[in-house]
N, C-alpha and C positions, 0 to 999 in steps of 0.2 A: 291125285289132286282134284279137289272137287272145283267144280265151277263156280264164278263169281266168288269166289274166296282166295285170294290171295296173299298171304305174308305180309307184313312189312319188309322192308329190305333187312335191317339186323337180321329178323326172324331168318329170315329167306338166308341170310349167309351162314346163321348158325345149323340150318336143315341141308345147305350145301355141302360145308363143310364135315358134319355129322355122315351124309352121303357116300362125301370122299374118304372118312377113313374107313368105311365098311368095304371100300372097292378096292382100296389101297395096295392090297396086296397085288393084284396083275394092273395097277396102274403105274408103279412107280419102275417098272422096268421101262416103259416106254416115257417117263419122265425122266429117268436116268439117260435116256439115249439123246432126247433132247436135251439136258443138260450138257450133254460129250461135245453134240454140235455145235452149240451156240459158244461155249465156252471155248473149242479147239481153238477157232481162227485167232480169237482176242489174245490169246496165253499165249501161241506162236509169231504174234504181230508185236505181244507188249518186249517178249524174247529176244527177238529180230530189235526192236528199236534199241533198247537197252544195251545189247551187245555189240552193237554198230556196224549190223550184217550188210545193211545197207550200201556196201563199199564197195568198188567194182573188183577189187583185189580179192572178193571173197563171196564163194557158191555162184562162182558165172555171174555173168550181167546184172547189172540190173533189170534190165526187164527179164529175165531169166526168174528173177527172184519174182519180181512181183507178177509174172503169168502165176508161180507156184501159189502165191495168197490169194490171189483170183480162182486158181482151180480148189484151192482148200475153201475157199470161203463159199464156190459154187456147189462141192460136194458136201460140204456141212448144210448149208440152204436148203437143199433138197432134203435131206433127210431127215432136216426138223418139218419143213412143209408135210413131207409124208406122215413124220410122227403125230403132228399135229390132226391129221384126220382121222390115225387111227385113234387117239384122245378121245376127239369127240364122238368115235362108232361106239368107244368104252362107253364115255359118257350117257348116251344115250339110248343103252340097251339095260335089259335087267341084270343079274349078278349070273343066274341061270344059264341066261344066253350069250353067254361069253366064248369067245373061242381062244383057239389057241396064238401066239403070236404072231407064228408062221403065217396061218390064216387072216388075221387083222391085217401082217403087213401086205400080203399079198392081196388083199380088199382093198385095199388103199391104193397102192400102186394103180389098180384098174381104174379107180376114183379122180387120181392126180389130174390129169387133165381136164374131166368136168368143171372140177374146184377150182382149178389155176382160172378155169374159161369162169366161173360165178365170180370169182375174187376182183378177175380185171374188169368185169360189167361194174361191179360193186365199184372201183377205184374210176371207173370213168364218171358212174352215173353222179355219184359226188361231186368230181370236180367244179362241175359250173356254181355250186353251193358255194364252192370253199373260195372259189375269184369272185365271188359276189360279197361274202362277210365268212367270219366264223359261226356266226349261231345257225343260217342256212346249211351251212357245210353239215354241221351236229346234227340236225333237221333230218336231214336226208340221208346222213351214216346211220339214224336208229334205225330208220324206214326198212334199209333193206340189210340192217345188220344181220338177221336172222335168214340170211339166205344158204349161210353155209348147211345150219340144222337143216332147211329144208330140201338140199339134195342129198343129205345124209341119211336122215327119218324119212321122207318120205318120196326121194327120189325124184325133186323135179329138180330140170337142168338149164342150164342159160338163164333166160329172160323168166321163165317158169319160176325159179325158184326166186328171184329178185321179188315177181309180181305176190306172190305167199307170203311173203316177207312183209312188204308193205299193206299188202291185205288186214294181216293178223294186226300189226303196228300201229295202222289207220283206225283200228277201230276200238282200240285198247292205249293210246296215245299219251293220257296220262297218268296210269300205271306205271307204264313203259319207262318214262321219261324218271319218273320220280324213283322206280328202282333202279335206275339207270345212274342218276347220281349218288344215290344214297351207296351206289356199288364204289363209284369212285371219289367218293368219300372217303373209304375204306381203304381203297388202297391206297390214297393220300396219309392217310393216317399211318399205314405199315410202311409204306415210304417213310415218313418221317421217324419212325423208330430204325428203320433199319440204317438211316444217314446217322442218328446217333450212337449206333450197335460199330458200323463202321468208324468213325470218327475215334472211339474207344479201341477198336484193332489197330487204327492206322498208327495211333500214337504210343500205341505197348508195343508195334514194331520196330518203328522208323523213329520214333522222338516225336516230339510236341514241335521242335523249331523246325527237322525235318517237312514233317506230313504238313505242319502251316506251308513252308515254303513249296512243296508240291501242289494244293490246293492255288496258290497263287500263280503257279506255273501252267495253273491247268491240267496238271498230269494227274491222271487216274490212276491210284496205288492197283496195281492188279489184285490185290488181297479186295478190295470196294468192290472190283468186276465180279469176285466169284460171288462173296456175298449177296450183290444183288440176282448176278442169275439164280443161285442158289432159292432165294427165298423167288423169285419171277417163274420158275419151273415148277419149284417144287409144293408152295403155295399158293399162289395168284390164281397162276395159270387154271390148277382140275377147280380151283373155288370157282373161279370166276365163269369156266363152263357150263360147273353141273349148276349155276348159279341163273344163266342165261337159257340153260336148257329148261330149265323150271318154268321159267317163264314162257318161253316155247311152246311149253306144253301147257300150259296154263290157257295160253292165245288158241291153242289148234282145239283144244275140250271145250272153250265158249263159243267159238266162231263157228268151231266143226271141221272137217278133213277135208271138206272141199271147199275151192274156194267159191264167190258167186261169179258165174259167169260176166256177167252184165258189169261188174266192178273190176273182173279180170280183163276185160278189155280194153277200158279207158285207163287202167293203172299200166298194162305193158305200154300204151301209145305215149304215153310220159315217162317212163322207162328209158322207152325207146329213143324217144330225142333229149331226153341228158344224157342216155350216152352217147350218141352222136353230136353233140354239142361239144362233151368232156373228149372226146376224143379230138376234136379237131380242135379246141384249145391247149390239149397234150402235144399234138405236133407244133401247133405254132409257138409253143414254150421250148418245144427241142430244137425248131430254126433257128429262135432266137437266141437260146443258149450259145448251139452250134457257132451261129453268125462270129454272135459276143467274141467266144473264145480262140476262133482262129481269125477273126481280122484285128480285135481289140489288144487279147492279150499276148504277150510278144511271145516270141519262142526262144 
């Protein structure tokens, strides 16, 4: 991708996508696996309600049962998190230099913790944005959304890859921004075909008066659940990377692979204290929860 030349966003998704089916063939085995994960817990929970597992007369205790959905929903978690980075090692490498799964997942594994440690910098440093309004909160999510790429591609960890993130971001702001909606635009729009795609299953299953009276109830036909992971996995998801990784690379070819010193200073010191900020606004929202719950609500 040359510098100073950027796409527009359609463009940019139709080169994503074009991208993604040329990689398709060793991407959708690990899009398959996160499909498994995300969908197990929801089909075993919609299962369990439906059948009225929930009963003490039946699979031990109740909490018997629900340590089991807590341990199925902790071991599906993990393994879409995993899957998740080797996605983006795919994403991010040539066709050439692919390896084998074995090897990806095993890359990743070594990775998970970095990543888990970028993800919760990233979920702190936001905070003070998002209890201040929403558009700070946005503000601050583009700034260091790109931190994941950057301990993937280029290996910075912690505070490191947040500060790259905002570097690239900072100086490329409204590019950024404007592909940034024009993205979720996009999925707004397959959102909205795919409520129609469903709406059209639900009532060639269950009846028209049915799937009305479930929408009113709140209950989500589980045929709706796969459908959207279905198209969340199997389409959003590799668009919306090699979509973000473009522009990654886009930011790292104008700016350059280093950051500047002098700008990487003052951007970790601010870093630094929203997430010490978000953090101590985190616990004092878990006291208060906390508090709420065992004085307020009765047992």
């Amino acid at each position: 991708m040359e510098p100073n030349i950027l796409p527009g966003s359609w463009s940019l998704i139709k080169k994503a996508w074009a991208e993604v089916k040329v990689r398709y063939s060793y991407i959708f085995p690990v899009l398959g696996i996160m499909f498994i994960a995300q969908s197990l817990p929801l089909v075993i929970a919609s299962k369990m309600i439906d059948e009225a597992v929930f009963q003490l007369d039946q699979y031990g205790s109740l909490t018997t049962q629900y340590l089991i959905i807590i341990a199925i929903v902790l071991v599906t978690s993990i393994v879409s998190f995993i899957s998740t980075i080797v996605l983006m090692t795919l994403i991010s490498k040539k066709e050439t230099e692919v390896l084998t799964l074995r090897e990806l997942y095993s890359n990743a594994v070594r990775l998970a913790i970095p990543y888990a440690w970028v993800s919760i910098l990233i979920a702190l440093a936001i905070v003070p944005g998002l209890v201040l309004l929403i558009v700070p909160g946005i503000l601050l999510t583009l700034l260091v959304s790109f931190a994941g790429f950057a301990l993937i591609i280029d290996n910075d960890r912690g505070l490191s890859a947040l500060t790259r993130s905002w570097f690239y971001v900072k100086n490329n702001f409204k590019l950024v921004i404007w592909r940034f909606l024009g993205f979720v635009l996009f999925a707004i729009i397959i959102t909205i075909v795919i409520a129609i795609i469903e709406s059209i299953v639900g009532i060639s299953m269950y009846g028209s008066a049915e799937y009305l009276k479930m929408i009113d109830d709140q209950t989500t036909p589980i045929t709706s659940t796969i459908i959207n992971n279905i198209v969340q996995t199997f389409v959003l998801t590799p668009i919306g990377l090699m979509y973000f990784w473009y522009l990654y690379e886009f930011m790292k070819i104008k700016e350059g692979p280093v950051v500047n010193p002098e700008e990487a200073i003052l951007i970790r010191k601010r870093i630094t204290i929203l997430t010490i900020v978000g953090a101590l606004i985190t616990i004092a929202l878990v006291i208060a929860f906390g508090y709420f719950f065992f004085t307020v609500t009765p047992l």
